[in-house]
N, CA, C and O atoms as a GROMACS GRO file, in nm:
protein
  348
    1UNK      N    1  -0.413  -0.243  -1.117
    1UNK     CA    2  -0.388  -0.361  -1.039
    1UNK      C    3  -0.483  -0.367  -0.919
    1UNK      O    4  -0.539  -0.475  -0.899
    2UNK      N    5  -0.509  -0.263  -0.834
    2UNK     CA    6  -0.579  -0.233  -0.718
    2UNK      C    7  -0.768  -0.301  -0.776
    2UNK      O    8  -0.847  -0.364  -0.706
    3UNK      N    9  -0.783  -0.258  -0.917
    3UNK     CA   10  -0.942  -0.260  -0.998
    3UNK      C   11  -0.903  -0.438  -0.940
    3UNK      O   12  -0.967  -0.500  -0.855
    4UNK      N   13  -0.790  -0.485  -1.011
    4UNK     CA   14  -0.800  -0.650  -1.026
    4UNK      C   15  -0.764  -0.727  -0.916
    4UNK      O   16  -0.750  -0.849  -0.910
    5UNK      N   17  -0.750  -0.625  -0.813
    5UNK     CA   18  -0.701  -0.715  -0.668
    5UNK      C   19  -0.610  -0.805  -0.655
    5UNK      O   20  -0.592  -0.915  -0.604
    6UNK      N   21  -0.530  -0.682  -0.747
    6UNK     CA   22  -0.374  -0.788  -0.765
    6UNK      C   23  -0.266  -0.727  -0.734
    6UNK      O   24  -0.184  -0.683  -0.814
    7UNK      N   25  -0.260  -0.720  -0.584
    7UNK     CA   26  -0.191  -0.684  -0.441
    7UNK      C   27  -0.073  -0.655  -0.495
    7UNK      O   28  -0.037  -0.541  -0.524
    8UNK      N   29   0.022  -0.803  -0.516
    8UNK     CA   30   0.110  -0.799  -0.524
    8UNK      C   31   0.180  -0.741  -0.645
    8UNK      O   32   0.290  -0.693  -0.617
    9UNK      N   33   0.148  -0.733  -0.761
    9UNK     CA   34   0.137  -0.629  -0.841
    9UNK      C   35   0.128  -0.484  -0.826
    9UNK      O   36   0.195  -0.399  -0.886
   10UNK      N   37   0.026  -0.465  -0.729
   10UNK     CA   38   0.030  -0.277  -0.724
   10UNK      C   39   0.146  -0.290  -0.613
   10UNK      O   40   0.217  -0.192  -0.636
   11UNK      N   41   0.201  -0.362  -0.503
   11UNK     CA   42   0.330  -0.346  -0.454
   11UNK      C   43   0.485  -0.291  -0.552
   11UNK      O   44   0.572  -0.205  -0.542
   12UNK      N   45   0.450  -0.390  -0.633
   12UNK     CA   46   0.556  -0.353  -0.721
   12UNK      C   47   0.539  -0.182  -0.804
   12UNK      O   48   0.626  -0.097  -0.821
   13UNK      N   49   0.448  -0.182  -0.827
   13UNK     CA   50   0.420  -0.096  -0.899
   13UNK      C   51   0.464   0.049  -0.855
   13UNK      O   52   0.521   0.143  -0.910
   14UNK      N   53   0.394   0.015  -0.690
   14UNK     CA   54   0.401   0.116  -0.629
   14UNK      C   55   0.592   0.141  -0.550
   14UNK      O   56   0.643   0.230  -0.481
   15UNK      N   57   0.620   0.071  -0.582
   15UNK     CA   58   0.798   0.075  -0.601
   15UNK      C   59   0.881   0.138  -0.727
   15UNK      O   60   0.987   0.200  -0.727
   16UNK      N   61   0.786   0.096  -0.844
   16UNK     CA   62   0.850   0.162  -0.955
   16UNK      C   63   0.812   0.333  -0.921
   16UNK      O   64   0.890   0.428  -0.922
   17UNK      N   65   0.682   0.333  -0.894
   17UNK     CA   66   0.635   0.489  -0.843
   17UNK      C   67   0.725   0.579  -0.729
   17UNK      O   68   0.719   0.702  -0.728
   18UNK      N   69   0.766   0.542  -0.684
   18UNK     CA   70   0.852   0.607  -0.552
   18UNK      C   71   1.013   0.638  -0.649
   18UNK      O   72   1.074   0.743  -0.632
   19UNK      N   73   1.050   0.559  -0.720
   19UNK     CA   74   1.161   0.531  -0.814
   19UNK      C   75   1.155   0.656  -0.907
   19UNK      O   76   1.235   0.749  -0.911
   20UNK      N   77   1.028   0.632  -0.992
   20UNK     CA   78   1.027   0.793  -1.041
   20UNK      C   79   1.021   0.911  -1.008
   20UNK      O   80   1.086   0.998  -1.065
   21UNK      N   81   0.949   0.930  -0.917
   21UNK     CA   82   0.936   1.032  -0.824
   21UNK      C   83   1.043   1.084  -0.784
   21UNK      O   84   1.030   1.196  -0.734
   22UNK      N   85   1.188   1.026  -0.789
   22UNK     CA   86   1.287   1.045  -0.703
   22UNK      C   87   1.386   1.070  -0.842
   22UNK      O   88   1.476   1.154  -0.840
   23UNK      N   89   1.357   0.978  -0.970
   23UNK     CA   90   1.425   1.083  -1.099
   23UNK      C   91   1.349   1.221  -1.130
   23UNK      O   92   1.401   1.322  -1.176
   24UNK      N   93   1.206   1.201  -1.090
   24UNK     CA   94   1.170   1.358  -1.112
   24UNK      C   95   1.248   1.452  -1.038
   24UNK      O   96   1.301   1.548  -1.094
   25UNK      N   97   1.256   1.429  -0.921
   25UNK     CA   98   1.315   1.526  -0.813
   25UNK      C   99   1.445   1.588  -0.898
   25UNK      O  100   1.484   1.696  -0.855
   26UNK      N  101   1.523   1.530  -1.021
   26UNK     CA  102   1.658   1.561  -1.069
   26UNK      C  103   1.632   1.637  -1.150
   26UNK      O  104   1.724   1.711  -1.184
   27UNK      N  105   1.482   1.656  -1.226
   27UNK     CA  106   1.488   1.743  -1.374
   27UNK      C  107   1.532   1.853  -1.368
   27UNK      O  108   1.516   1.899  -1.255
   28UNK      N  109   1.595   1.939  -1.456
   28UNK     CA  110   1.605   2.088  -1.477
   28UNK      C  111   1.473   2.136  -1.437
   28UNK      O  112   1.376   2.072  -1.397
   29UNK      N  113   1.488   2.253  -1.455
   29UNK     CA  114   1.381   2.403  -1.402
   29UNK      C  115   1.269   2.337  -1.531
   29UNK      O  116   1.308   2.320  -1.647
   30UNK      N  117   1.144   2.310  -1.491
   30UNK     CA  118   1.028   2.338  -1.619
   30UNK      C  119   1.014   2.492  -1.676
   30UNK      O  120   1.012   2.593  -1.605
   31UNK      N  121   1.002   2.488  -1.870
   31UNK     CA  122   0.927   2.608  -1.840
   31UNK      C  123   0.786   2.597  -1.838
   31UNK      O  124   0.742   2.494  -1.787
   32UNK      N  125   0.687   2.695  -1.892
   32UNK     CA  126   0.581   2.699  -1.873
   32UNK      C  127   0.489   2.548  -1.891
   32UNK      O  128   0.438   2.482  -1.800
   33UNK      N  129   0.489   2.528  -1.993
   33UNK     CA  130   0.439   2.408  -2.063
   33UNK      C  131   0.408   2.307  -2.016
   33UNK      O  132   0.302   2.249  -1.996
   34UNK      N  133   0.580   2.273  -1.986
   34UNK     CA  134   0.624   2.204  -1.906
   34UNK      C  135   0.521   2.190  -1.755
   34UNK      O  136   0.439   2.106  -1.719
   35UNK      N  137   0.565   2.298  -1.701
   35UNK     CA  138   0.499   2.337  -1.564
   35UNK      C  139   0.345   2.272  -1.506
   35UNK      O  140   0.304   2.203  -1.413
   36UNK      N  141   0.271   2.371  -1.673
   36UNK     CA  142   0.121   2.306  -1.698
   36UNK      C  143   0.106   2.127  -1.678
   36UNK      O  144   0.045   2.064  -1.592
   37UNK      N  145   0.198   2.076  -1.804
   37UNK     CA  146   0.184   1.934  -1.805
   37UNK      C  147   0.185   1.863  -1.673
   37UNK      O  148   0.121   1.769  -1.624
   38UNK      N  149   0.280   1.942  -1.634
   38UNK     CA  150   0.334   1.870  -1.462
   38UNK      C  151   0.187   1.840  -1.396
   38UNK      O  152   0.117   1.740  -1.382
   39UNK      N  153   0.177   2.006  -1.357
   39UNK     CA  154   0.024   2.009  -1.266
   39UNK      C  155  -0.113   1.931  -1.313
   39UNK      O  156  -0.198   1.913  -1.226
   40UNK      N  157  -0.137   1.887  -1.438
   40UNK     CA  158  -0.211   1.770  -1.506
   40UNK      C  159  -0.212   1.648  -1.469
   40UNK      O  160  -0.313   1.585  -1.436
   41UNK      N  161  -0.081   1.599  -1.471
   41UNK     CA  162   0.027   1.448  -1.459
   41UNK      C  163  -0.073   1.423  -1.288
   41UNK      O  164  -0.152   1.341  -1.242
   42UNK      N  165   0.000   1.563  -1.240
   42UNK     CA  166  -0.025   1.538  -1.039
   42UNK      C  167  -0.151   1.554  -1.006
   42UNK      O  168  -0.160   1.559  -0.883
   43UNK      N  169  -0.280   1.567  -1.072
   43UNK     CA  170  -0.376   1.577  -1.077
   43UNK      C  171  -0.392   1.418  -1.101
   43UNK      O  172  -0.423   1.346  -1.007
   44UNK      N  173  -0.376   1.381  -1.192
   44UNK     CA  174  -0.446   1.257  -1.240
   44UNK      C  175  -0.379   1.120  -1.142
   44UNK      O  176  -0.436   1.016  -1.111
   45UNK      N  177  -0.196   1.182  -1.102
   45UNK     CA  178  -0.159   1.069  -1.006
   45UNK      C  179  -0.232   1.089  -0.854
   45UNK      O  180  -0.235   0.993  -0.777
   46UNK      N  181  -0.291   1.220  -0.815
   46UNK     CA  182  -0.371   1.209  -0.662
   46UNK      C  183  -0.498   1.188  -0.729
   46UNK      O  184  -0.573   1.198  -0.633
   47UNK      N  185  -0.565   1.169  -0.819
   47UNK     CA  186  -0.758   1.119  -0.851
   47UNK      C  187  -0.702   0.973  -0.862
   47UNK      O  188  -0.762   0.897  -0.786
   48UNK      N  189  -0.584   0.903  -0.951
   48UNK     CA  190  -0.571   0.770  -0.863
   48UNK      C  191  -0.527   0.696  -0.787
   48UNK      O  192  -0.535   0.573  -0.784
   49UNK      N  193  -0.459   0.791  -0.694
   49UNK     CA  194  -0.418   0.750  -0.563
   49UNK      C  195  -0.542   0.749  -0.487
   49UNK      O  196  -0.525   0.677  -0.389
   50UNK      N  197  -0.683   0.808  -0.492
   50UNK     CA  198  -0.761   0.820  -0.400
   50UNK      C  199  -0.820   0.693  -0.453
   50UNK      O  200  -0.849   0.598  -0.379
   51UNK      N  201  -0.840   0.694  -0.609
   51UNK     CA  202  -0.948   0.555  -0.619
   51UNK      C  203  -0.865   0.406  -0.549
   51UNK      O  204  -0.924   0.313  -0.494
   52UNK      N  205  -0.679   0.420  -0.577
   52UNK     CA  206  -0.606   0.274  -0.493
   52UNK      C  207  -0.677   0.264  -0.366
   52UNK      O  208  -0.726   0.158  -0.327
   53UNK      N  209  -0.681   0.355  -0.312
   53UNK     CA  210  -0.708   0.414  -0.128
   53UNK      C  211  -0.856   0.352  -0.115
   53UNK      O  212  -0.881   0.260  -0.036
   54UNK      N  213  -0.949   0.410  -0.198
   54UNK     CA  214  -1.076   0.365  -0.177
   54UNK      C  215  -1.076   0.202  -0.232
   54UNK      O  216  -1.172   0.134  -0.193
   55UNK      N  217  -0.994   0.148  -0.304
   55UNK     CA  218  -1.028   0.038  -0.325
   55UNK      C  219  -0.931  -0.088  -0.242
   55UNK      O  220  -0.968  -0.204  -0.258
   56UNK      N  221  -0.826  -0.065  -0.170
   56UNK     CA  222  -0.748  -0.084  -0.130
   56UNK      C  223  -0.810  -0.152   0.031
   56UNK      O  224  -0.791  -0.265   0.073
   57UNK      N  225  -0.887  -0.042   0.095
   57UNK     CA  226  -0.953  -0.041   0.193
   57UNK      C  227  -0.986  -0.128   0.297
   57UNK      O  228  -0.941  -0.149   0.409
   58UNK      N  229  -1.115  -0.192   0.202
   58UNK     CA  230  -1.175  -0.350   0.203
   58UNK      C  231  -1.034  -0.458   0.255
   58UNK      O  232  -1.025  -0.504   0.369
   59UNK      N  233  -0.935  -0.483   0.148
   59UNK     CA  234  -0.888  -0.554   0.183
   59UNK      C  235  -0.788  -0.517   0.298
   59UNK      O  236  -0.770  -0.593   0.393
   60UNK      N  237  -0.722  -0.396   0.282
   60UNK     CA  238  -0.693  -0.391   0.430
   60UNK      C  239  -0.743  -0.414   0.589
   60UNK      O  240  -0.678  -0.449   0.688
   61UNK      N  241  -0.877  -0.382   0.574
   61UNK     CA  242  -0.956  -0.426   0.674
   61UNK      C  243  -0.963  -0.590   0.671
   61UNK      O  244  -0.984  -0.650   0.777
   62UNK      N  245  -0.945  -0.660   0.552
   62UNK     CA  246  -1.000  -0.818   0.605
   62UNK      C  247  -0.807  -0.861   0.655
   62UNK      O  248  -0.779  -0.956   0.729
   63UNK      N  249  -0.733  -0.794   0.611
   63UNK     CA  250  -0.556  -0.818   0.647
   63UNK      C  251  -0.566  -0.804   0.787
   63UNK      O  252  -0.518  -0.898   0.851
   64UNK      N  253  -0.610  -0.725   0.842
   64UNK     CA  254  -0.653  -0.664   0.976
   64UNK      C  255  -0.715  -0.780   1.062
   64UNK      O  256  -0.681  -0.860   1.149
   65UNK      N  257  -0.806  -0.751   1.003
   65UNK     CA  258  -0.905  -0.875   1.087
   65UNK      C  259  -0.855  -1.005   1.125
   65UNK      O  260  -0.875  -1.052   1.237
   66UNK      N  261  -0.786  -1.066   1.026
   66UNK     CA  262  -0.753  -1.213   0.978
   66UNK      C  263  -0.620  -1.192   1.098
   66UNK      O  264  -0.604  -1.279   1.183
   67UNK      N  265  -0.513  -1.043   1.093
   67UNK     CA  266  -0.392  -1.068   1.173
   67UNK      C  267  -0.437  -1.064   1.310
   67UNK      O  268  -0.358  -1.114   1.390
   68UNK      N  269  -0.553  -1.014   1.360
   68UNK     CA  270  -0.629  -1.016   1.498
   68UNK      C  271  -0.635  -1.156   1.524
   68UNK      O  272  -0.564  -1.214   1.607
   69UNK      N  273  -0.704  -1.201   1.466
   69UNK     CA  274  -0.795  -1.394   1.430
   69UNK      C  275  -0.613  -1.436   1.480
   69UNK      O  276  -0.605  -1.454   1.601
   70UNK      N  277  -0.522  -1.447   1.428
   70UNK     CA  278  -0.391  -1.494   1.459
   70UNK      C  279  -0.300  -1.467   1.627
   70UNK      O  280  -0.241  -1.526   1.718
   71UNK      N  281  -0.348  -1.320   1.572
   71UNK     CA  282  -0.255  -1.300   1.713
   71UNK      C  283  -0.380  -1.369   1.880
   71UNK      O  284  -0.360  -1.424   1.988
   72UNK      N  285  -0.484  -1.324   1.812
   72UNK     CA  286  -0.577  -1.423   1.977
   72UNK      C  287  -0.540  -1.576   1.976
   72UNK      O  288  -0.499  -1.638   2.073
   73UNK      N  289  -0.562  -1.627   1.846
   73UNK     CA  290  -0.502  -1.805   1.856
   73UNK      C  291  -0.403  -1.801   1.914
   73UNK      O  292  -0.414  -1.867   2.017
   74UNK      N  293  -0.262  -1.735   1.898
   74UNK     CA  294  -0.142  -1.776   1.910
   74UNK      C  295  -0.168  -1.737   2.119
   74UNK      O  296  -0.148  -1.813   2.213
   75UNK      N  297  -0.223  -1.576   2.121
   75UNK     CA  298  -0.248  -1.616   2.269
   75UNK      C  299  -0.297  -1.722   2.350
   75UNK      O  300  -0.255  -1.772   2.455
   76UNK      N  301  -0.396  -1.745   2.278
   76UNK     CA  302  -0.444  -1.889   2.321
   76UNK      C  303  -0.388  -1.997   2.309
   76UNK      O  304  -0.448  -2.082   2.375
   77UNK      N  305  -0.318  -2.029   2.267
   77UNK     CA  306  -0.188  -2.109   2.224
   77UNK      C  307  -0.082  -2.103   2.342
   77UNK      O  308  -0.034  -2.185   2.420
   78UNK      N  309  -0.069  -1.994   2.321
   78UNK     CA  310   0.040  -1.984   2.453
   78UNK      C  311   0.030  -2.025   2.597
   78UNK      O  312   0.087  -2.087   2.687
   79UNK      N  313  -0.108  -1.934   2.556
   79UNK     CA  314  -0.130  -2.007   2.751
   79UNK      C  315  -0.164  -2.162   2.806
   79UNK      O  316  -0.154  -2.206   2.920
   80UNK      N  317  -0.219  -2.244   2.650
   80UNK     CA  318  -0.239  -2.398   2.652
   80UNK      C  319  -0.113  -2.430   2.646
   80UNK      O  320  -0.117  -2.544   2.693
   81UNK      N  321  -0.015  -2.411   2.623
   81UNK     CA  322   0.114  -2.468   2.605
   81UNK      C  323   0.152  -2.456   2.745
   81UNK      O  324   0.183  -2.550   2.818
   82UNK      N  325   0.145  -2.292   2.791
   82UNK     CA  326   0.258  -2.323   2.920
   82UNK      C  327   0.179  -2.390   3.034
   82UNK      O  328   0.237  -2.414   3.140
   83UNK      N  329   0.051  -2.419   3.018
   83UNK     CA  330  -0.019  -2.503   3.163
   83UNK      C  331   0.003  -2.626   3.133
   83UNK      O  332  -0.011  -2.706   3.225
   84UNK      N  333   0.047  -2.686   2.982
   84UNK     CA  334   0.038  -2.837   2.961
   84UNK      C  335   0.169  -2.884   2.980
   84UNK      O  336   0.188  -2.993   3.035
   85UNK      N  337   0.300  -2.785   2.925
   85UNK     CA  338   0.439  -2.828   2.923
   85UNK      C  339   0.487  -2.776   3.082
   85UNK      O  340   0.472  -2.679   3.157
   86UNK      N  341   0.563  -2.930   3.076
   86UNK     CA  342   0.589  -2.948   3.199
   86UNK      C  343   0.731  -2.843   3.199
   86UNK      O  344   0.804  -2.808   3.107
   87UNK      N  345   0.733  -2.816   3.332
   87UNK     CA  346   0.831  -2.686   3.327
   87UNK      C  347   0.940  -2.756   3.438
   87UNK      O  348   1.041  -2.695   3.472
   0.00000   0.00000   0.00000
């Protein structure tokens, strides 16, 4: 979802992820195998947690930017309002 910049999608996604994580926390004891598979699984979920992160980035920075761009208007806003409305 993060490749297709489809935000609101990896939101969800990343809800179902926290969800499992939290039935994992319930399994019985792994044995070996098991164990191995695990440490594979958590390998491959932190190599793409780093690529969400690296791709994620960009648009966090323009979310950023754009909520700056808002919050100076609305200051500016404010202070044209209270010199124009009569008090």
């Amino acid at each position: 979802m993060a490749q297709l910049q489809q935000w609101d999608n990896l939101v969800a996604l990343g809800s179902e992820y926290h969800q499992a994580v939290e039935r994992l926390k319930q399994l019985d004891p792994l044995d070996d195998d098991q164990r191995a598979a695990r440490q594979e699984l958590l390998a491959r979920i932190l190599d793409d947690d780093a690529q969400i992160r690296q791709l994620i980035s960009p648009e966090l920075d323009r979310l950023s930017h754009l909520l700056g761009t808002i919050r100076r208007q609305r200051t500016v806003l404010q202070a044209y309002y209270s010199t124009v409305r009569p008090q």
